[in-house]
C-alpha positions in Angstrom: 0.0 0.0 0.0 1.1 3.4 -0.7 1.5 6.0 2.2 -0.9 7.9 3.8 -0.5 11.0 3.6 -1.0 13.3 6.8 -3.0 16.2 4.6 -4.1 18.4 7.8 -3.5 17.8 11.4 -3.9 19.9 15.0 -3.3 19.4 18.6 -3.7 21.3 21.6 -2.2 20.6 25.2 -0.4 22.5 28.3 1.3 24.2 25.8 -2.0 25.9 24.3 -3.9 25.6 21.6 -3.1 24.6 18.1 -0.1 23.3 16.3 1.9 26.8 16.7 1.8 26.9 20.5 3.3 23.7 20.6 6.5 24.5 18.0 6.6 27.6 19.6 7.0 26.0 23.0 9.5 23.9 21.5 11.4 26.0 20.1 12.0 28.1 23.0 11.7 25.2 25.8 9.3 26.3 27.7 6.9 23.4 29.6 3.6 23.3 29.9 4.1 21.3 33.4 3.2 23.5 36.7 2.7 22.3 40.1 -0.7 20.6 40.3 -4.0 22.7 40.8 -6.6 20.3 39.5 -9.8 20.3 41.4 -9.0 19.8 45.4 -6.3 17.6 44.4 -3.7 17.2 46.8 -0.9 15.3 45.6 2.8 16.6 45.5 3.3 16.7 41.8 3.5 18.6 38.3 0.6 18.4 36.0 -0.1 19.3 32.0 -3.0 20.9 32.4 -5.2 22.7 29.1 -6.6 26.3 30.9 -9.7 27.3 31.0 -11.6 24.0 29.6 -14.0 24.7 32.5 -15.5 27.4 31.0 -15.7 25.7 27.7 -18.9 23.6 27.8 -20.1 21.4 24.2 -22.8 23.5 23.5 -25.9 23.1 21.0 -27.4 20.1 19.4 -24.2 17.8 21.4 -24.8 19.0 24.6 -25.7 15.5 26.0 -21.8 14.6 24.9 -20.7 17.7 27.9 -17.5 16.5 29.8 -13.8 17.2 30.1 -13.1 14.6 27.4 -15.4 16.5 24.9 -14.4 19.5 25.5 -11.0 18.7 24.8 -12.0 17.3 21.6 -14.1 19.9 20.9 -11.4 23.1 21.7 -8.7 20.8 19.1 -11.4 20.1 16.3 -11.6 23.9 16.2 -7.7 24.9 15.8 -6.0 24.7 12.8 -8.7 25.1 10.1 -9.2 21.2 11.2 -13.0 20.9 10.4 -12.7 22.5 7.7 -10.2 20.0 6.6 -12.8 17.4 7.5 -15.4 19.1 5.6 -13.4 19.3 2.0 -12.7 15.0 2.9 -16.6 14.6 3.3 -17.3 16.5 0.3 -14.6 14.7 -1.6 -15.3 11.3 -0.8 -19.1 11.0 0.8 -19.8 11.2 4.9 -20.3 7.8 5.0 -16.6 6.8 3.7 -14.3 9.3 6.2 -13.4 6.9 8.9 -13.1 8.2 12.6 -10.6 6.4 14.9 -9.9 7.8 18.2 -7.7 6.8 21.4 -8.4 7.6 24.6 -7.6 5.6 27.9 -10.2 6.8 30.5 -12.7 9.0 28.0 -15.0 11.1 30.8 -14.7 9.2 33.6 -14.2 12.5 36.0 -17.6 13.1 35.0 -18.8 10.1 36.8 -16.2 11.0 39.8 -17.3 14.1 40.1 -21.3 12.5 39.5 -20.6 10.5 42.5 -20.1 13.0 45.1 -23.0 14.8 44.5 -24.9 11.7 45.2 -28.1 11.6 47.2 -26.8 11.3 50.8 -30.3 9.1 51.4 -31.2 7.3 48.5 -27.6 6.7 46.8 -28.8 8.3 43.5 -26.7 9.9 40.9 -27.3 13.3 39.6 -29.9 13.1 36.4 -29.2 13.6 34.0 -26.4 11.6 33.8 -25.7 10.4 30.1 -23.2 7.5 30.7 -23.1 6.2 27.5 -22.2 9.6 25.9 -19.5 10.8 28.7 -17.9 8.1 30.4 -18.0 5.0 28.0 -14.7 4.5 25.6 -17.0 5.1 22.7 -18.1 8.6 23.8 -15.2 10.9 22.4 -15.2 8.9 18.9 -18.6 9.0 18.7 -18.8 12.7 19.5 -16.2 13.9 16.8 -18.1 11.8 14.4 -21.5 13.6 15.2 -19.3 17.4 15.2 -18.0 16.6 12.1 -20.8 15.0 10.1 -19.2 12.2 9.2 -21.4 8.3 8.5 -18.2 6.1 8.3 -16.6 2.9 10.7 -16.0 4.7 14.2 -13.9 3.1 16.5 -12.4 3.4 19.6 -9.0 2.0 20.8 -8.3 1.5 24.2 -4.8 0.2 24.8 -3.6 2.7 27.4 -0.7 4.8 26.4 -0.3 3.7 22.6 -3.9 4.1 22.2 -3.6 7.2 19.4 -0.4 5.4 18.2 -2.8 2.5 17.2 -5.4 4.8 15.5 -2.8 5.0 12.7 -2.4 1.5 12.0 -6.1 0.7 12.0 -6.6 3.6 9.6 -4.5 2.4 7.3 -6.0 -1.3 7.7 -9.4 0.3 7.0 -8.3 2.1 4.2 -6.4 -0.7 2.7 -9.0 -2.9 3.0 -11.4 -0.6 1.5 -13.7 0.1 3.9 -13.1 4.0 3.6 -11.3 6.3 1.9 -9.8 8.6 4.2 -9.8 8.8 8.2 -10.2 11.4 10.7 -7.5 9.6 13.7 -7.1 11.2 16.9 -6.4 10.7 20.8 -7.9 12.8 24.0 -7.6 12.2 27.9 -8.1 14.8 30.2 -7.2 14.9 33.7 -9.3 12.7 35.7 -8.9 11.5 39.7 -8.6 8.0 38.7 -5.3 8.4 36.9 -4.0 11.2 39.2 -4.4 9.1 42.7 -3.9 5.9 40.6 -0.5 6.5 39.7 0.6 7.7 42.4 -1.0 4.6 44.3 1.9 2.9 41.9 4.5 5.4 43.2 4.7 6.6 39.3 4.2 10.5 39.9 7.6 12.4 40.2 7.3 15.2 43.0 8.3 18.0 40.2 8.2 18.2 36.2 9.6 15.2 34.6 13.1 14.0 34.1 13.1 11.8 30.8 16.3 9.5 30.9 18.0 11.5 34.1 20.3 9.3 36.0 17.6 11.0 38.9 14.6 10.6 37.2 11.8 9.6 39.8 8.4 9.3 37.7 5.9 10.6 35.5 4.1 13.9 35.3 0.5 13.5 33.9 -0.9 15.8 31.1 -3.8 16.2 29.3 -4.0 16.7 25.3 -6.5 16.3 22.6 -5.0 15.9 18.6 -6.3 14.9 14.9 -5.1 14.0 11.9 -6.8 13.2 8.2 -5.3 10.7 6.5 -5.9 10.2 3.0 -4.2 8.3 0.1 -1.0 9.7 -1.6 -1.5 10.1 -5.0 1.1 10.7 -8.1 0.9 14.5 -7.9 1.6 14.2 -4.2 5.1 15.3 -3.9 5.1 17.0 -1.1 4.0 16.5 2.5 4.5 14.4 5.2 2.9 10.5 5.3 2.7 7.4 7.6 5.1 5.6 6.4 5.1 2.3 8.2 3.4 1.5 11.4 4.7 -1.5 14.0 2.6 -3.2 16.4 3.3 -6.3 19.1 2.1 -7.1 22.7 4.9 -8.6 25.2 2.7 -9.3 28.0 5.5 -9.1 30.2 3.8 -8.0 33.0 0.8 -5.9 33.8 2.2 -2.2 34.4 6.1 -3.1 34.0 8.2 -3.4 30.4 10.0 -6.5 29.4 13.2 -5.5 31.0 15.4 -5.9 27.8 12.9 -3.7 25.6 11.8 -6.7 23.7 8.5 -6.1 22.8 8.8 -2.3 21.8 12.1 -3.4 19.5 9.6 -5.6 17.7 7.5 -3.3 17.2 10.1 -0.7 15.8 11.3 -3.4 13.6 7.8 -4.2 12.1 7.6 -0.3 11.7 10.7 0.0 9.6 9.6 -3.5 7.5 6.4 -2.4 6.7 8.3 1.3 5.5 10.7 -0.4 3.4 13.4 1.3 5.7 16.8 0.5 7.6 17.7 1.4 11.0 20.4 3.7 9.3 17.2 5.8 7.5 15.6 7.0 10.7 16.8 10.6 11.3 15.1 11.5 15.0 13.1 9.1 17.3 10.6 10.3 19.5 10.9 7.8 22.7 8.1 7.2 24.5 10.7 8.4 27.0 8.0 8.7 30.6 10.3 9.4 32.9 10.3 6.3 35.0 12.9 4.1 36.3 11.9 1.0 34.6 10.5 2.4 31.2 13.1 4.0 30.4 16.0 2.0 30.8 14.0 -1.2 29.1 13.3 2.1 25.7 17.2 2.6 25.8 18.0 -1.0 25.2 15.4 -1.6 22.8 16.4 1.6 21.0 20.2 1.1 21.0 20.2 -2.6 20.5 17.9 -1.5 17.4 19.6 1.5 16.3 22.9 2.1 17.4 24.8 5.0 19.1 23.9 7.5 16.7 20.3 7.9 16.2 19.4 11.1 17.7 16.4 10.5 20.1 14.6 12.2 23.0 11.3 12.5 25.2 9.1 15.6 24.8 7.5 14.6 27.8 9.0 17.4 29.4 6.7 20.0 27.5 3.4 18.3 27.7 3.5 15.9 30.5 2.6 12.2 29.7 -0.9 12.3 28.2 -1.8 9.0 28.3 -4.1 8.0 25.5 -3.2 11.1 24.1 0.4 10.0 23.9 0.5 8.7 20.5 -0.6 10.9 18.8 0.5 14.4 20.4 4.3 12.7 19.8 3.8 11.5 16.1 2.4 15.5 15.7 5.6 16.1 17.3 7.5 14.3 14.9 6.1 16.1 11.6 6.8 19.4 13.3 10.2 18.0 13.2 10.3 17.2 9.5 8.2 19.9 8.4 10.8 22.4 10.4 13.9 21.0 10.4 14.6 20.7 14.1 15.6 18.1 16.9 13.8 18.9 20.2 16.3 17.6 23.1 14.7 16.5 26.5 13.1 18.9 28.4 14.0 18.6 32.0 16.9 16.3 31.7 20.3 17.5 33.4 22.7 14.2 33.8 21.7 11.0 31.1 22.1 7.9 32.8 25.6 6.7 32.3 24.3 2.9 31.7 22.1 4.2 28.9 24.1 3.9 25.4 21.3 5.6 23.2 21.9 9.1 22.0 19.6 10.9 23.8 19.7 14.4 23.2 19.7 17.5 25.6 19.8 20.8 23.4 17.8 21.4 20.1 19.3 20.5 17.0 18.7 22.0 13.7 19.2 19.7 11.1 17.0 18.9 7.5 14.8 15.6 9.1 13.7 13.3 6.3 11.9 10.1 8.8 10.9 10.2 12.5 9.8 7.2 14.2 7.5 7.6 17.2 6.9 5.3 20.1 4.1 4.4 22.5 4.4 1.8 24.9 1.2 0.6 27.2 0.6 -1.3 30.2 0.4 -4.8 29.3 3.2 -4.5 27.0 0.9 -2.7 24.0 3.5 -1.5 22.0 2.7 0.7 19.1 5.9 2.8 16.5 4.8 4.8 13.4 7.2 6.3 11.3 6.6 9.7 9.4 8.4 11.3 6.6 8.0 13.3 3.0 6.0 12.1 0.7 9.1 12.3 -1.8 12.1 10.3 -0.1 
């Protein structure tokens, strides 16, 4: 199959709103991580928070879809001339064949947390009206682009934790291949939620300030929130330009339920099956985008995965720093981080990071690099060993 080519895209996290924000943030390495002030929340950490999505209800005929999640998705649908890039794909090739595949890993769950303490002290009943199905269930935020958008085609969710909007790439291009559409709307939003926040720190995963990718004192994760979208559409002859999916990887180790295989194996099969299915060689990748969390155990299984993979040389680093681990966000926020990269030239070194851990042999960058980037492979590792790699690049290699 040809590739697909990534004709529009947005996102919109701590760093603001809209592709821009986040180069700009980038470019002059600024985080979007502050201490948290979420709620009542009370733990001792840094958080990626989107402002002001409190005051940014779903309005009109979608109101029933109203919750963090949503909103997200709704604030990032409207950045970057987005819908109207979803618009011209309906009009091109019929509602009912633009696909919409999104990731999320807890969808609106805080509403339901935040449904459950205004429970009837008496009776035990739930605010009314509630609408479950159309705020907390996985299905909620595909199911609410499609209805934004006006779009008839497969909808799907994917729920594999942190490589959940890394996956959304790989079933698009399934679909597409197997002509079930023509083009796809993809995406990923989580937004902060209790569960996640007291959860991971129940797991001793939440690091006390903003996140340390790959530091030889790294000491855990910093949650974020994002929301991002991407159209992806067949590559035709006169499409010379641009940035595509090249190849996408995919395998499940199953080494354990929250912990890596120690030795990186199942996310270096996964990288390998990306570069297979791209026709590419280790040698060919010019930046990779490492899932890079911040915690002791992730990281050091990434770095021998990546360097038993790719060598010494391969320029690689976490933007974790900027945005804060986004969860089923992930995916996707980094492989928009990736065509930033091609599209501008640039090599974003970790944010945060002071001292690389001498055991790591990777080349893990810590200042930003200017250099033409041609390929970018992205990768988003889950609990239970999901493992997900895309690789982007021009259209003309």
């Amino acid at each position: 199959m040809s590739p697909l080519r990534l004709s529009h895209y947005t996102m919109t996290n701590a760093l603001g709103t809209g592709v821009d924000a986040t180069l700009s943030a980038l470019r002059g390495r600024r985080t979007g991580l502050a201490p948290c002030d979420f709620l009542d929340v009370t733990l001792d950490t840094w958080l990626g928070r989107v402002a002001n999505l409190e005051n940014r209800p779903v309005i009109g005929a979608l109101n029933d879809y109203d919750c963090r999640n949503n909103r997200l998705a709704q604030l990032a649908l409207q950045q970057d001339d987005f819908e109207a890039a979803a618009h011209t794909a309906k009009a091109r090739y019929g509602a009912n064949r633009v696909a919409v595949i999104m990731g999320t890993s807890t969808s609106g769950i805080l509403h339901t947390e935040l449904a459950f303490r205004e429970r009837n002290p008496e009776t035990g009943a739930l605010p009314v009206p509630l609408h479950y199905p159309k705020t907390h269930e996985l299905s909620s935020v595909a199911d609410f682009t499609r209805r934004y958008l006006g779009l008839t085609g497969p909808t799907l969710s994917i729920s594999t934790a942190c490589s959940s909007s890394a996956k959304v790439f790989a079933s698009a291009w399934r679909m597409i291949e197997a002509g079930l559409c023509d083009a796809a709307v993809v995406g990923g939003v989580d937004s902060l939620c209790l569960t996640t926040l007291y959860g991971f720190s129940s797991l001793e995963l939440v690091a006390p300030g903003p996140c340390r990718p790959a530091d030889t004192d790294r000491n855990g994760i910093s949650i974020g929130e994002a929301a991002g979208f991407a159209l992806l559409e067949r590559s035709g002859p006169a499409d010379d330009q641009g940035i595509a999916l090249l190849g996408y990887g995919e395998s499940v180790d199953a080494h354990h339920m929250s912990t890596p295989h120690p030795e990186g194996l199942g996310a270096r099969l996964a990288m390998q099956r990306a570069l297979d299915r791209a026709g590419l060689n280790p040698s060919d990748i010019d930046y990779i985008n490492l899932h890079g969390t911040a915690s002791r155990t992730n990281d050091s299984a990434e770095d021998q995965a990546v360097s038993g993979l790719f060598g010494t040389a391969t320029p690689c680093s976490s933007t974790k720093g900027w945005t804060g681990h986004t969860l089923g966000a992930a995916g996707i926020t980094e492989a928009l981080i990736g065509a930033l990269c091609i599209q501008n030239g640039f090599i974003p070194g970790s944010l945060n990071t002071d001292t690389v851990d001498p055991t790591f042999t990777s080349a893990i960058q810590l200042d930003n690099w200017q250099q033409p980037v041609r390929h970018v492979l992205s990768n988003s590792f889950g609990f239970g060993g999901n493992n997900a790699s895309l690789i982007l690049g021009r259209i003309n290699r």
